[in-house]
MDAnalysis code that builds the backbone (N, CA, C; Angstrom):
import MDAnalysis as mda
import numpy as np

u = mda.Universe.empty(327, n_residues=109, atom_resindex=np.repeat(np.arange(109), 3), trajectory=True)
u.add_TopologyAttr("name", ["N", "CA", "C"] * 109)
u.add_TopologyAttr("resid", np.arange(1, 110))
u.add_TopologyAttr("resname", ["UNK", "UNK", "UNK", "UNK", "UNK", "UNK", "UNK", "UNK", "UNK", "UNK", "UNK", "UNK", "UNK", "UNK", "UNK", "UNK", "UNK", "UNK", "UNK", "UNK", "UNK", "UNK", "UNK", "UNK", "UNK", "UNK", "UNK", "UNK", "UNK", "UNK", "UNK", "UNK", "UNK", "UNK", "UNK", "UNK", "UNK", "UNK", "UNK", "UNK", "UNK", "UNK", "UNK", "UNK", "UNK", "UNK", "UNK", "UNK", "UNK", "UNK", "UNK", "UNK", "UNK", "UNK", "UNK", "UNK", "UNK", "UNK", "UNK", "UNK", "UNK", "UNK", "UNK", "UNK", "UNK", "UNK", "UNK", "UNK", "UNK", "UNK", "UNK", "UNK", "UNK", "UNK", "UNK", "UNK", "UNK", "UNK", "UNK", "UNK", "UNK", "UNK", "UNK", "UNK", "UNK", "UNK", "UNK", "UNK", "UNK", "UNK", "UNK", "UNK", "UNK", "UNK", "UNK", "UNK", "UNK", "UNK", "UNK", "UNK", "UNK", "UNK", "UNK", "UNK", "UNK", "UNK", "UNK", "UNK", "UNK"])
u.atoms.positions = np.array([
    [66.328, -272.341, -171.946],
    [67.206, -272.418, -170.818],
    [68.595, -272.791, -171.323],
    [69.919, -272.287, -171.069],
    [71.089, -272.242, -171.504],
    [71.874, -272.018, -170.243],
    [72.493, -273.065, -170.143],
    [74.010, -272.763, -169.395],
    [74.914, -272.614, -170.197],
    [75.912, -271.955, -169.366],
    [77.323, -271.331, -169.687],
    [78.236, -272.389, -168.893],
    [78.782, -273.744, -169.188],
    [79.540, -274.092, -168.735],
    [80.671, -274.965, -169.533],
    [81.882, -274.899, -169.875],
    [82.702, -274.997, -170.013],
    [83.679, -276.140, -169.200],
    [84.495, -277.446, -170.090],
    [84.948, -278.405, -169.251],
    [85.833, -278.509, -170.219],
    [86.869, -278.905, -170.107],
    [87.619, -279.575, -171.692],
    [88.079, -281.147, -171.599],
    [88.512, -281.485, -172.602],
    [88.375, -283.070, -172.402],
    [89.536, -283.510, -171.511],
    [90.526, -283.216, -171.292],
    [91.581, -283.653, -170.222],
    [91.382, -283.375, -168.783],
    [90.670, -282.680, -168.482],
    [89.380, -282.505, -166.896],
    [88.333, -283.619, -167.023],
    [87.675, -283.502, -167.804],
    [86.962, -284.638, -167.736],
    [87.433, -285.990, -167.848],
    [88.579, -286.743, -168.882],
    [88.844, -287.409, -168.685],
    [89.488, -288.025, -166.990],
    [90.494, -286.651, -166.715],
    [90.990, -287.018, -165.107],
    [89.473, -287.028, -164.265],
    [88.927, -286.506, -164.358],
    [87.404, -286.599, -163.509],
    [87.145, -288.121, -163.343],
    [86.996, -288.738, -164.865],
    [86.505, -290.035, -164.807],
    [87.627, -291.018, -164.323],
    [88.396, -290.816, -164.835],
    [89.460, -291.651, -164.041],
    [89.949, -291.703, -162.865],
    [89.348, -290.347, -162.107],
    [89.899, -290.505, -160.308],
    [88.809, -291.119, -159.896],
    [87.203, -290.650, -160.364],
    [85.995, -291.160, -159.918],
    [85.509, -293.101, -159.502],
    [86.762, -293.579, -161.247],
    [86.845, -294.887, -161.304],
    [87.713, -295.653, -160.227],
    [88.580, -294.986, -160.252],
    [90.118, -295.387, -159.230],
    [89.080, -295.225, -157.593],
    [88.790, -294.716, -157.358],
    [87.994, -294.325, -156.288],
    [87.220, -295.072, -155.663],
    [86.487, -295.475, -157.053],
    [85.340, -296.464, -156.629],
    [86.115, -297.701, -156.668],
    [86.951, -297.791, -157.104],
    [87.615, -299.249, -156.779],
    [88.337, -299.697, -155.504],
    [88.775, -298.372, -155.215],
    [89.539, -298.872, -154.049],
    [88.816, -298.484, -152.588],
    [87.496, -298.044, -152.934],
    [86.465, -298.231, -151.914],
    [85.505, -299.498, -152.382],
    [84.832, -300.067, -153.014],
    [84.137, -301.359, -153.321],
    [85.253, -302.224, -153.067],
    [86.497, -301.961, -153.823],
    [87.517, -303.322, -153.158],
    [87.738, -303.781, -151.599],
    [87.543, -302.454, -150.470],
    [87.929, -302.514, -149.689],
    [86.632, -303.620, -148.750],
    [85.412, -303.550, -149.551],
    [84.290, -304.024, -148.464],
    [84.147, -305.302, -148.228],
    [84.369, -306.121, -146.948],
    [84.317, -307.293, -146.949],
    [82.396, -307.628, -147.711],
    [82.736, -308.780, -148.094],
    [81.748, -309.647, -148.966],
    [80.299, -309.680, -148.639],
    [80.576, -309.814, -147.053],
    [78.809, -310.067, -146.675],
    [78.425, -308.372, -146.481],
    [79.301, -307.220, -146.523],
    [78.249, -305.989, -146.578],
    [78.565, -305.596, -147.781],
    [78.849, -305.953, -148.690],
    [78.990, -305.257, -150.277],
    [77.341, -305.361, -150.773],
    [76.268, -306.341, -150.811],
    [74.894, -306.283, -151.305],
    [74.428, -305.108, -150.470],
    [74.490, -304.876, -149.063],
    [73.617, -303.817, -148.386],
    [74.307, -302.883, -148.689],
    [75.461, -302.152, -148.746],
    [76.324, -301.120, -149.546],
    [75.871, -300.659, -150.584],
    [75.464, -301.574, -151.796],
    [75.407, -300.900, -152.520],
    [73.881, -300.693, -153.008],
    [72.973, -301.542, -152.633],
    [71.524, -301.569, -152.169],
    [71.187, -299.937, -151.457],
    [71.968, -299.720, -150.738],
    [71.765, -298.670, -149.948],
    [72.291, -297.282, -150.128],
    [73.181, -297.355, -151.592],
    [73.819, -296.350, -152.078],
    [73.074, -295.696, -153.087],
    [71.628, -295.628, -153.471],
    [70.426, -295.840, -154.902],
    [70.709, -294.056, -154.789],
    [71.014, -293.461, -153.787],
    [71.231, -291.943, -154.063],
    [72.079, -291.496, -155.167],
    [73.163, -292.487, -155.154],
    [73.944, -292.248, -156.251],
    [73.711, -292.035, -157.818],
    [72.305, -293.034, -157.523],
    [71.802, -293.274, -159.326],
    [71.147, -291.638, -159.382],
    [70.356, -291.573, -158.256],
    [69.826, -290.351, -158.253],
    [70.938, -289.336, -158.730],
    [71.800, -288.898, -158.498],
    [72.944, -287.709, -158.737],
    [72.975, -288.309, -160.229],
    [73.033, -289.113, -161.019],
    [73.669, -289.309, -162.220],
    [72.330, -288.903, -163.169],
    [71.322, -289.567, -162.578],
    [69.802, -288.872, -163.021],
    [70.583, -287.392, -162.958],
    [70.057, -286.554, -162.595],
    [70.222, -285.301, -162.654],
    [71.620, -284.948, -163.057],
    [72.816, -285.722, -163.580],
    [73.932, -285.062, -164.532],
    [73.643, -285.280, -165.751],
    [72.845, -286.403, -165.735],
    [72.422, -286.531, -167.345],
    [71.486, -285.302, -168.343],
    [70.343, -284.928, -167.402],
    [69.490, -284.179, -167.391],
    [70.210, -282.697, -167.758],
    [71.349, -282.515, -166.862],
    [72.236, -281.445, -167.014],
    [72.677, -281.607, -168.441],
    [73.148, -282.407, -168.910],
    [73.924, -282.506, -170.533],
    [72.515, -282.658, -171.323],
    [71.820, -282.984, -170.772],
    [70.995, -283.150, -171.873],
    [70.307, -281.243, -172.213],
    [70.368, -280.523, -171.136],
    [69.987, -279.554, -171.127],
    [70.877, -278.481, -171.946],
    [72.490, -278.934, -172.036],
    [73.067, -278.411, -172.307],
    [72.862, -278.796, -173.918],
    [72.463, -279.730, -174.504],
    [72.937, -280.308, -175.414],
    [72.772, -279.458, -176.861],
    [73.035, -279.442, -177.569],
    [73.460, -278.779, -179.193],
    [72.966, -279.540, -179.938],
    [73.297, -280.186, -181.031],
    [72.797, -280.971, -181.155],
    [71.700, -281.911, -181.130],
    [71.239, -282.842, -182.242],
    [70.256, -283.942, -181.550],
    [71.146, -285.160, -181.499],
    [72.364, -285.559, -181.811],
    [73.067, -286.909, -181.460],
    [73.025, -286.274, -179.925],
    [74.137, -285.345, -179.816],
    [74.418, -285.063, -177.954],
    [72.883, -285.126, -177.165],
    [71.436, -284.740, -177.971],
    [70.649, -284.975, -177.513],
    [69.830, -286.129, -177.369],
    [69.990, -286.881, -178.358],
    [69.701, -288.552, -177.789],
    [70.665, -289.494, -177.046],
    [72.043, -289.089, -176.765],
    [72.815, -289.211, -175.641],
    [71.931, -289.395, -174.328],
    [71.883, -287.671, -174.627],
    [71.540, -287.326, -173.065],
    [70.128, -287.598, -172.587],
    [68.713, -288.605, -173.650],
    [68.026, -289.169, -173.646],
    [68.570, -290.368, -172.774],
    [69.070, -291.145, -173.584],
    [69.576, -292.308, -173.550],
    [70.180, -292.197, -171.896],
    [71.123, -291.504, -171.424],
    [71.854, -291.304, -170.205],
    [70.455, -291.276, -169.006],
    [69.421, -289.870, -169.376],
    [68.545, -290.144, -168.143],
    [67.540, -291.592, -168.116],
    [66.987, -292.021, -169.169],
    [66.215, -293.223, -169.374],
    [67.582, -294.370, -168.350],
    [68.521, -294.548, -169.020],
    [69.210, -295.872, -168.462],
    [69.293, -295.770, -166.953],
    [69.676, -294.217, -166.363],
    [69.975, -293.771, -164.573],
    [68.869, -293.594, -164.448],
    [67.276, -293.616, -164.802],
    [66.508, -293.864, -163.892],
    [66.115, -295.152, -164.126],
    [66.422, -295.992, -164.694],
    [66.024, -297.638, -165.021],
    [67.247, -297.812, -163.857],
    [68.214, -297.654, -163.652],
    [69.355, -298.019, -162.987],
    [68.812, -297.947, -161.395],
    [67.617, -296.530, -161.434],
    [67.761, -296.234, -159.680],
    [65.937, -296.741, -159.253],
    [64.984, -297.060, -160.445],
    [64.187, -298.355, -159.798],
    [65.374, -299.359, -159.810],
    [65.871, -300.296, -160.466],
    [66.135, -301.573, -160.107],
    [66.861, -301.611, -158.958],
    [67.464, -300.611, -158.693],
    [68.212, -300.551, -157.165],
    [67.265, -300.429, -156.143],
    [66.072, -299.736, -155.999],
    [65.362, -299.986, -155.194],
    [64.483, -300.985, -155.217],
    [64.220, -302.089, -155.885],
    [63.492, -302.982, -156.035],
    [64.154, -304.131, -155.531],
    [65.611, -304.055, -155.787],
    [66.609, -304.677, -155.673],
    [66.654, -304.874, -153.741],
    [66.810, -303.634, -153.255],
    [66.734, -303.288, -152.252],
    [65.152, -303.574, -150.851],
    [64.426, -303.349, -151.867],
    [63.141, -303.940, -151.169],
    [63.164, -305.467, -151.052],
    [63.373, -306.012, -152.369],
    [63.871, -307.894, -152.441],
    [64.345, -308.410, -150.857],
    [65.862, -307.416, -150.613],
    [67.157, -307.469, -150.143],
    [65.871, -307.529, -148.492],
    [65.606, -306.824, -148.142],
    [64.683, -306.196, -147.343],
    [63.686, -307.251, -146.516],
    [63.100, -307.240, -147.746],
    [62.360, -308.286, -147.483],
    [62.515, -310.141, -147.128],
    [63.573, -310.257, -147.071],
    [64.548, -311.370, -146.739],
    [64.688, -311.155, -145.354],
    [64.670, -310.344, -144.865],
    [65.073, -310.186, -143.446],
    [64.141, -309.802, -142.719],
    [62.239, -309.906, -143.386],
    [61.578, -310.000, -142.396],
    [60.830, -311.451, -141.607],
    [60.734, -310.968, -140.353],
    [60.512, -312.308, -139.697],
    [58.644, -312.729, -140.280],
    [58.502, -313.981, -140.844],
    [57.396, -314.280, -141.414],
    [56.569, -315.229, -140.194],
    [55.584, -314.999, -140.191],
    [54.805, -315.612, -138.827],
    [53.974, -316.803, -139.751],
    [54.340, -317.495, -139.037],
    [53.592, -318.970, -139.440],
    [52.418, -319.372, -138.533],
    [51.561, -319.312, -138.459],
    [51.098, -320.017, -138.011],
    [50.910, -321.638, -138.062],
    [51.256, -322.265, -137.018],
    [50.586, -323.549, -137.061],
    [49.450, -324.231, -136.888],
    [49.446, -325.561, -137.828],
    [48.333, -325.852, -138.114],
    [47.658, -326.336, -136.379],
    [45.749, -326.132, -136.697],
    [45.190, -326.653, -135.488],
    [45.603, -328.218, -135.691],
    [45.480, -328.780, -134.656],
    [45.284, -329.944, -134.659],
    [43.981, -330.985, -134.197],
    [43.353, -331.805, -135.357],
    [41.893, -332.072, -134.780],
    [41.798, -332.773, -133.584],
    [40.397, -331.973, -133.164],
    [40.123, -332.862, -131.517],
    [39.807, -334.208, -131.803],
    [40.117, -335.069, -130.758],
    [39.885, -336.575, -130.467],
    [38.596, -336.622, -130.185],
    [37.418, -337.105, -130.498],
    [36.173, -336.912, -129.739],
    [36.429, -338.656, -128.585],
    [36.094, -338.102, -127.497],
    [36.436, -339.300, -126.477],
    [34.839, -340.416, -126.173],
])
């Protein structure tokens, strides 16, 4: 399997650098108490990087570019369990836990 795709390094560099600028001035913008559910709730994202890695790795030449692109899908799917685990944690904090209380023994009269 072979793609034909073509990027050069001054696209990619501006890529990464609007992507970064981006994410900053959207995470900067979120007040404090919804930044954990934000980004708890964003685990799609890891998903998309899973599958760009996969892409380079497919593309790859090489075996350095190919233990890269090892290295890239192993870390984005370690990245998108801990976000959902992270997220279940998060989750689970906010369910209501039923206590029961204790009987209390009868008096025999």
């Amino acid at each position: 399997m072979h793609f034909e795709f073509g990027i050069t390094a001054f696209v990619a560099l501006y890529i990464f650098m609007l992507a970064g600028f981006g994410g900053w001035v959207i995470i900067g913008n979120v007040p404090a108490i919804l930044h954990t559910p934000l980004m708890s709730g964003s685990n799609f994202v890891h998903g998309i990087v899973v599958v760009g890695a996969i892409f380079a790795m497919l593309n790859a030449v090489t075996p350095t570019q190919q233990a890269i692109g090892f290295f890239a899908v192993l870390l984005g799917a370690g990245n998108a369990a801990g976000g959902y685990a992270v997220t279940d944690r998060m989750l689970a904090m906010f369910k209501t836990s039923q206590v029961v209380a204790p009987k209390t023994p009868e008096k025999k009269s």
